[in-house]
C-alpha positions in Angstrom: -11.4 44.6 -174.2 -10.2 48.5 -174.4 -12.7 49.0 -171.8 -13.8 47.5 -168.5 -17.6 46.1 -169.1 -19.3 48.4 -166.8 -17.8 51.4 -169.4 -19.1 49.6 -172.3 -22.6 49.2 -171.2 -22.9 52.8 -171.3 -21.6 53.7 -174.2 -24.5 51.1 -176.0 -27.8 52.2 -177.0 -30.6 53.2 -174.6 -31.8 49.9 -173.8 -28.9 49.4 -171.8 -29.2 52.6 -170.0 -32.6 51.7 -168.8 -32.4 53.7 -165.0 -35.4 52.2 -163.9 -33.8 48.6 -163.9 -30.8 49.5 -162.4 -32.7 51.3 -159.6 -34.6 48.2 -158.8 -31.5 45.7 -158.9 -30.3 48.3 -156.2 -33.2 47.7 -154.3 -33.0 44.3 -154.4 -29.6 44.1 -153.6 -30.7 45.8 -150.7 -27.2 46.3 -148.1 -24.8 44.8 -150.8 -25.5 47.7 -153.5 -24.3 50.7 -150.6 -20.6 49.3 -151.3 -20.8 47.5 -154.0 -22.4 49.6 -156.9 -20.1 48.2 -159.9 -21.4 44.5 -159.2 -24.9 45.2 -159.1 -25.6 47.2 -162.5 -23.7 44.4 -163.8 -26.2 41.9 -162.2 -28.8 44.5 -163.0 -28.3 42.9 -167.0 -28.3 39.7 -166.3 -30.4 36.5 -166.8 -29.3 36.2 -162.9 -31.6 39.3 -162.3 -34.5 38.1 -164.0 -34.2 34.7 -162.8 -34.2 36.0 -159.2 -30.4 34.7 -158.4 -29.1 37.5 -156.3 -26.0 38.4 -154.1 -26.7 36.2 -151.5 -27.3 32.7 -153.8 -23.6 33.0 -154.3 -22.1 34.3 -151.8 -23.8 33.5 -148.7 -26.0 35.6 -146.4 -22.4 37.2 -145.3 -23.7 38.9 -142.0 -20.6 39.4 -140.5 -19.2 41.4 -143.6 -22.5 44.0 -144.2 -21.9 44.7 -140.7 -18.3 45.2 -140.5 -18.1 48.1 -143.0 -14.1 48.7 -142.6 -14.0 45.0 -144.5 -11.8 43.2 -141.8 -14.5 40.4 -142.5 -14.7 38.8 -146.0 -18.3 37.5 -147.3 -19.1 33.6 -146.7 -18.4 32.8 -150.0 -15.4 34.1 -152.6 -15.0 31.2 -155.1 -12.1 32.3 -157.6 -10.8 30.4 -160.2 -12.5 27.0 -160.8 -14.1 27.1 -157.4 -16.5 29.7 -159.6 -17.2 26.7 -161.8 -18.3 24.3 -159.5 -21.0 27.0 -158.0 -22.4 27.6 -161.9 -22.9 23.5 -161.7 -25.1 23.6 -158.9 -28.0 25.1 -160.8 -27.0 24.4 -164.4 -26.2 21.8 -166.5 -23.1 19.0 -165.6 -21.3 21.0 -169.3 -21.6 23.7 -171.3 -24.3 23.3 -173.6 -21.8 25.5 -176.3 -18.1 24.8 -175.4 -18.9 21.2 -173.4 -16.6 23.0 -170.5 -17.2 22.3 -167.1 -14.1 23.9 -165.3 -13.8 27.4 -166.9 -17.5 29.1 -167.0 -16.0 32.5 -166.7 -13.8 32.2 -169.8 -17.1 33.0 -171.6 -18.9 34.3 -168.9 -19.0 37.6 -167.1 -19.1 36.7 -163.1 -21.8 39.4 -162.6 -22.8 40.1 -165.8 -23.0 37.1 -167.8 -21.9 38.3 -171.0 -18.7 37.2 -173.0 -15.9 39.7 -171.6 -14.1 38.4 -174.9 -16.7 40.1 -177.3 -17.6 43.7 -178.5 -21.4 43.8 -177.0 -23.6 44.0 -180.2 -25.6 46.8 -181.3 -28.5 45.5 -180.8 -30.2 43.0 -178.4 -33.4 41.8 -178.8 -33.7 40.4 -175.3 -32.9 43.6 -173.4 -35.2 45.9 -176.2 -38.2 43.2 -174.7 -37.1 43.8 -171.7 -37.0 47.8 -172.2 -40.2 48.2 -173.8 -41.5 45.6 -170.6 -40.0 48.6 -168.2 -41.7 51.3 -170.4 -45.1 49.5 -169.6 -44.3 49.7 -165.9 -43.1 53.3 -165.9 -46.5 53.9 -167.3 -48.3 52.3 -165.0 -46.8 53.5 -161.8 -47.3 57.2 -163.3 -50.7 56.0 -164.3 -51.1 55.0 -160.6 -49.5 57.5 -158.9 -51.7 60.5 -160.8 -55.1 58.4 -159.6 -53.7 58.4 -156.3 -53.3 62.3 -156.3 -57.0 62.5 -157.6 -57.7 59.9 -154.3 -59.5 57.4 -157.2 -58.3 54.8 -155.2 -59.6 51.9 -157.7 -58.4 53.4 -160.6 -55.2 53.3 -158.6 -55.0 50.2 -157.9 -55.6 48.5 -161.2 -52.7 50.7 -162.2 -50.5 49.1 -159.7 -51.7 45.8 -160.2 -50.6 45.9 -164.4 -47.3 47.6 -162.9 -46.8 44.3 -160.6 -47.6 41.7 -163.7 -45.1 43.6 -165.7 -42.3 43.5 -162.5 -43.5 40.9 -160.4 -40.7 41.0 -158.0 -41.0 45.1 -157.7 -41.2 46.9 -153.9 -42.3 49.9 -155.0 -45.6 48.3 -157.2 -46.3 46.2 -154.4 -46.3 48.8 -151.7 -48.6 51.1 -153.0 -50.8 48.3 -154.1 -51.1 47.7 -150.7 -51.8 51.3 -149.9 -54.9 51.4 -152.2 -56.2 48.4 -150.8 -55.9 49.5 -147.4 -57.8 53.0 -148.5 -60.2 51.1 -150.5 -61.0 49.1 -147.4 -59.9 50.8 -144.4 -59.6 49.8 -141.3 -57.2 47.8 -138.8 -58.7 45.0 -136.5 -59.1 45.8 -132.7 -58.4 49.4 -133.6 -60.9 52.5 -134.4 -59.2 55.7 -136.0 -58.7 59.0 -134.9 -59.4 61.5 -137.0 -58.5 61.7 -141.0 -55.0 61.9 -141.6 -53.4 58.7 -143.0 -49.7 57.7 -143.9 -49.2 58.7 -147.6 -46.6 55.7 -148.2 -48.1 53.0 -146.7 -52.2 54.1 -146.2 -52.3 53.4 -142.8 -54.5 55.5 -140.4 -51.6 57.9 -138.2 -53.6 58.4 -135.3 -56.0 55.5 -133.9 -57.3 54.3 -130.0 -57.6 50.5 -128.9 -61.2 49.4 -129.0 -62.4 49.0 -125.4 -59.7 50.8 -123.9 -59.3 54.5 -124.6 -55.4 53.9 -125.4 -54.1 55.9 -127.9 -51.7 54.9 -130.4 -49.9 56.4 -133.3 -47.9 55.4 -136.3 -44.1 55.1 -136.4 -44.4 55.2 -140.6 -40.3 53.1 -140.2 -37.6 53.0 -142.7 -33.7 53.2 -142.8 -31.6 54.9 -139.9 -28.6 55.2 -138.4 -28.8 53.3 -134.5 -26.4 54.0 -132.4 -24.0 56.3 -131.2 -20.1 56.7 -130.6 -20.9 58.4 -127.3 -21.7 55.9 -125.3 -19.8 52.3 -125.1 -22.0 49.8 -125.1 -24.3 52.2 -128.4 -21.1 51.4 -130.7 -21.1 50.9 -133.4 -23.6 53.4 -135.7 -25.3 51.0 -137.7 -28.1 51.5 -140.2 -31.3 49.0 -139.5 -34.4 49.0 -141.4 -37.8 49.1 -139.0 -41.1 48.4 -140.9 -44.2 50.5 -140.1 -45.9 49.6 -136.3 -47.9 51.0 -133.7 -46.8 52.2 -130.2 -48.6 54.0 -127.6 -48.3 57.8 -127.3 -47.6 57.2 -123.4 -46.0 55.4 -121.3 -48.9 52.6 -119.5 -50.8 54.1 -117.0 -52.2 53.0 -113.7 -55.5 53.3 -114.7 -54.6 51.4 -117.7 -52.9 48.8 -115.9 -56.3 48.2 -114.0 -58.3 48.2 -117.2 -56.4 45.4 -119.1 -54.7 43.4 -116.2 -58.0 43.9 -113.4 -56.2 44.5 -110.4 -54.0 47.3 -109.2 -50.3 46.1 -108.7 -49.9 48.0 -105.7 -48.1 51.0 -104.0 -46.5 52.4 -106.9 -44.0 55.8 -106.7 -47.0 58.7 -107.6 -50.1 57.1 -106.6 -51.0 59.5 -103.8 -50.9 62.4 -106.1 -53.8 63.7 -107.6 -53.4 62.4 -110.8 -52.4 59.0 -109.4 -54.5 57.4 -112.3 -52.6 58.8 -115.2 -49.2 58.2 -113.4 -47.3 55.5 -115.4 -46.9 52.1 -113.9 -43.8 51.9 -112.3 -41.9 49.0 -110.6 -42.4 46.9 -113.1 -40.6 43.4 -114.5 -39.9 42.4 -117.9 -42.3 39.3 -117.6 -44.7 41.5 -116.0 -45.1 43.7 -119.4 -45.1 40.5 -121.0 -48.3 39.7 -119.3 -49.7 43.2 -120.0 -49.1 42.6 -123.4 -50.8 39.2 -123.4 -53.9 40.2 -121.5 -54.4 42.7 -124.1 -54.1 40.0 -127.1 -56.6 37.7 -125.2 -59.4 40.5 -125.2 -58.5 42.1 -128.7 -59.2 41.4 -132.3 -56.4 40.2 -133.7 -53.9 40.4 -131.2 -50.3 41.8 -131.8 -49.6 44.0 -128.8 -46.3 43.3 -127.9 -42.7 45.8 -126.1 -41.4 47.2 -128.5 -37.7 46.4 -130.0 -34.8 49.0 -129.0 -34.9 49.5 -132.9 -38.3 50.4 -132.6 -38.1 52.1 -130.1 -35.4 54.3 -130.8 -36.9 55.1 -134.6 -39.5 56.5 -132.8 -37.3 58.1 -130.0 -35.1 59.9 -132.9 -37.7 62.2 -134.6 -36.9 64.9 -132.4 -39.0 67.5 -131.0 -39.5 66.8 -127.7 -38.6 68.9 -124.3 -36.7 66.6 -121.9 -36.9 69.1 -119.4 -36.1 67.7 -116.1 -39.2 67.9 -113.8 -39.6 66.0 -109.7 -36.6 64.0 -109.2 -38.5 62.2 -106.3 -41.5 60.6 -108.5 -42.7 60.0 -111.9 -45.3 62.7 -113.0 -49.0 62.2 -114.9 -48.5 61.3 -119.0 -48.6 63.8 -121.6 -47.4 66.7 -119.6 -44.5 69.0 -121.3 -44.5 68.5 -125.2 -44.4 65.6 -127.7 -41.7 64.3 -130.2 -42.6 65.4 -133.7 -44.2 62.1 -134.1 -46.4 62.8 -131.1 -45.1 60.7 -128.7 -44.6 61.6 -124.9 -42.0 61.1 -122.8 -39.5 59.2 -124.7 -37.2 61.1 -122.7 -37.9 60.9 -119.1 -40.8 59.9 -116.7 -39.8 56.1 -116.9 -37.3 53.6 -118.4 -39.2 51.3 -120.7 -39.2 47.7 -121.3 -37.9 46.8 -125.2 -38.3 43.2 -126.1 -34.5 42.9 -127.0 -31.9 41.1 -125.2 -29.0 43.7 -124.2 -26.6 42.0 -127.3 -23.6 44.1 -128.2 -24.4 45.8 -131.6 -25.0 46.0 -134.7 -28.1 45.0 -134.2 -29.4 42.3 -136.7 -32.5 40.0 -137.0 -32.8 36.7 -136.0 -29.6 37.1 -133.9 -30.9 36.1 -131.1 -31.9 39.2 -129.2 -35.2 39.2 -129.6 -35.5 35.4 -128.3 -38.5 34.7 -125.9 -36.3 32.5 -123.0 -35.8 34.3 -119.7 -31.7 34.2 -120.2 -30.1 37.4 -119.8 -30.4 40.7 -119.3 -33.3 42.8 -121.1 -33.1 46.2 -122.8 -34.8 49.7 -121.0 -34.9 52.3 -123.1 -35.2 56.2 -122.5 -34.2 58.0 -119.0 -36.7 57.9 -115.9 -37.5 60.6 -113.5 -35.1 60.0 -111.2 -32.0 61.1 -113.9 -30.8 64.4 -115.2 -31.8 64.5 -118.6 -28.2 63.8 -119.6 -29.4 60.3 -120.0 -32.0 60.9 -122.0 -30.2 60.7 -125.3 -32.3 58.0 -127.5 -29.1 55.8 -127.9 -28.7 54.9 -124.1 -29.0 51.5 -123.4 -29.7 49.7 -119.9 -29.7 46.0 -119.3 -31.7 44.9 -116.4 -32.5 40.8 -115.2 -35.9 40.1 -116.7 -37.9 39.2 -113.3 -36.8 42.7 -111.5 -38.9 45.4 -110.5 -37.8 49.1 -110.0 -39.8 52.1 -109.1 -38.7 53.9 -112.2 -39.0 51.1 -114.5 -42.4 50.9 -116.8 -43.6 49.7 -120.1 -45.1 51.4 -123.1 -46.8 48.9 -125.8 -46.8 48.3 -129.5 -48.2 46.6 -132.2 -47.6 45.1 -135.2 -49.9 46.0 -138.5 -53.0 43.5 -138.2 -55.5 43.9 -140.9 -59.0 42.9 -140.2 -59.7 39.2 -140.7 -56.1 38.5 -140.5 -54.0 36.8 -137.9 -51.2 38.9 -136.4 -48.6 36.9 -138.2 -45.6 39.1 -137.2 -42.8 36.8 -135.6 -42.5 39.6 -132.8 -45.6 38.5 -131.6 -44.4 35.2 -129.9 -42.8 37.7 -127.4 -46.4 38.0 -125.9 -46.4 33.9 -125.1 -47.7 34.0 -121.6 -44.7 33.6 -119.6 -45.4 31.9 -116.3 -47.3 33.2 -113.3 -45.3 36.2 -112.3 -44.6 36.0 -108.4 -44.9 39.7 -106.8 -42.4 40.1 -104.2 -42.4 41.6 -101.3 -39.9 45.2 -101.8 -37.9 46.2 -99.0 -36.2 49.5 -99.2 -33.2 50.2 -98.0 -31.4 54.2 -98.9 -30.8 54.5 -102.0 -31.5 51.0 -103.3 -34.4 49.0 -103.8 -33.5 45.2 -102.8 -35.8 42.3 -103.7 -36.8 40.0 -100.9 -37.0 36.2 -101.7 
């Protein structure tokens, strides 16, 4: 061919140009389409597309390679030659239905694309004009949907949405704000009441809401793509991008009078208690198992359950928007919550006051799921995130990391909970919540105090 075939698709008719295909392929490609672009509008025109086959059915799930972005690791699978062959003839048929070939699929066969790289494309295509006219429908439908959703006519909405979604059945972007309407139409998240009016354009999600039976505020981390990480700091190498769905997390670290409320007994002489706002004072001194149990507690006496640490990807989404002070305050002891100002989510004290418990193991990065570090066994050392009153707020950058043993206490180490979405009649269902199993029987011991260290006493 005079041309390489991703030139030639653009110099066809419209129908081949169609942007709104392309741009979901991307998003279904998902971490493959950020390097490789060429591959992916090429799939975008497939039957491979439509049939669901992506990246991964060919090449593996190739962890190692989306993480190593300098490509010093190759993806699971590369089949070249007639090793590309023998993958075609694990879904199709034993020969080509055509030539009779078994050995040579790509001699007639684009790799990505399909089409015959031997052949001038035609001028016309009747598949991909269906297939057009099939994207028209949905463009007009999600405009459809999207102007209701301005009016706030929430049903109209989400009949729009739903003829979007029979059109592209597989699309993100018709099924999330399908989702929305219903959760407007029906509002309302189980073992929570709302605060206030304001709710998440993207996802319809109240922003502000309080536990029921415990006046604990919560607030919405709305998620997404970011960059974790940072080159500053050894063991926060290398920047990586992670994608956090929306969750809950308390707009304070746990306090003492919260601690009473959930767990029924006060844990004992904490650093702050004699001050006069000893019952706002975060919990301090407090183990990794320990804030398992708060967390449990809670999912025993709430509808629905899902409370939960938070992951360090969480955690640090939320700790990245910014905004707040970090001023350094008494060195000596932690002060009362939501004193000095918020992040620009509304959270307090993300930087300083206490460390907090994350429910990651300290793995090195990138940070992936189902790697392992967010594993429920008691074998090394936890994640504490954000700097505690007893450090300069030099270590209050949101990328720090601390690893401590999962049974130990320290004065300056607390919790702060979160929660995955839970509709009402619906079971918490997020995989994060077997963190909260109820670990065994935490044994509180006795804390001897020698300068400058805090030693545990068997």
């Amino acid at each position: 061919m005079k041309f390489p075939l991703l030139w030639s698709l653009f110099l066809l008719p419209p129908v081949y140009g169609a942007p709104a295909q392309v741009d979901d392929a991307r998003k279904q490609a998902g971490e493959c389409a950020r390097c490789h672009a060429i591959a992916v509008v090429e799939w975008a025109y497939s039957k491979h597309y439509e049939a669901g086959t992506d990246c991964k059915a060919c090449h593996g799930a190739s962890r190692g390679h989306v993480a190593d972005e300098r490509n010093n690791v190759k993806p699971d699978r590369l089949p070249h030659q007639a090793a590309i062959a023998e993958l075609c003839l694990g879904c199709h048929e034993k020969e080509c239905p055509k030539s009779k070939k078994t050995g040579s699929c790509q001699d007639c066969h684009h790799v990505h694309a399909l089409v015959d790289p031997q052949k001038q494309p035609s001028t016309r295509d009747e598949r991909l004009e269906q297939l057009e006219a099939r994207r028209q429908r949905y463009s007009q439908l999600m405009q459809a949907g999207d102007q209701h959703v301005k009016a706030r006519k929430w049903e109209a909405a989400q009949s729009a949405f739903r003829g979007a979604l029979r059109e592209e059945p597989r699309d993100a972007a018709a099924t999330a704000r399908l989702k929305m309407c219903e959760r407007r139409i029906k509002p309302g998240l189980a073992g929570f009441e709302s605060v206030g009016s304001t709710f998440d354009e993207a996802t319809g999600l109240p922003l502000r809401v309080r536990v029921v039976g415990l006046d604990l505020p919560m607030l919405l981390v709305p998620g997404g793509d970011y960059d974790m990480g940072s080159d500053q700091f050894a063991n926060a190498k290398p920047v990586h991008a992670v994608r956090v769905e929306p969750f809950y997390l308390a707009r304070h670290e746990l306090t003492l009078n919260e601690w009473v409320a959930i767990m029924g007994s006060n844990p004992g002489t904490l650093p702050g208690q004699n001050s006069p706002q000893a019952g706002q004072v975060p919990v301090g001194q407090v183990s990794w198992n320990d804030a398992l149990m708060v967390a449990q507690k809670l999912n025993e006496r709430v509808d629905g359950g899902g409370f939960r640490l938070p992951t360090e990807a969480e955690w640090e989404c939320a700790a990245r928007a910014g905004g707040e002070s970090g001023e350094a305050f008494d060195l000596t002891a932690p002060r009362a919550v939501e004193q000095g100002r918020p992040n620009r989510l509304g959270f307090f004290d993300l930087a300083g006051n206490m460390r907090e418990w994350c429910a990651s193991r300290m793995l090195p990065y990138p940070c992936r799921a189902g790697d392992g570090r967010e594993a429920s066994d008691e074998s090394g050392l936890c994640v504490l995130r954000g700097g505690a009153y007893s450090e300069p707020p030099g270590w209050y950058d949101p990328a720090i990391r601390h690893g401590e043993r999962p049974t130990r206490r320290l004065p300056w180490n607390g919790l702060r909970l979160a929660r995955s979405i839970v509709e009402k009649n619906s079971l918490a269902g997020s995989p994060l919540a077997n963190l909260t199993r109820t670990p065994r029987a935490p044994v509180h011991f006795p804390l001897t105090q020698h300068p400058g260290a805090f030693v545990i006493a068997e």
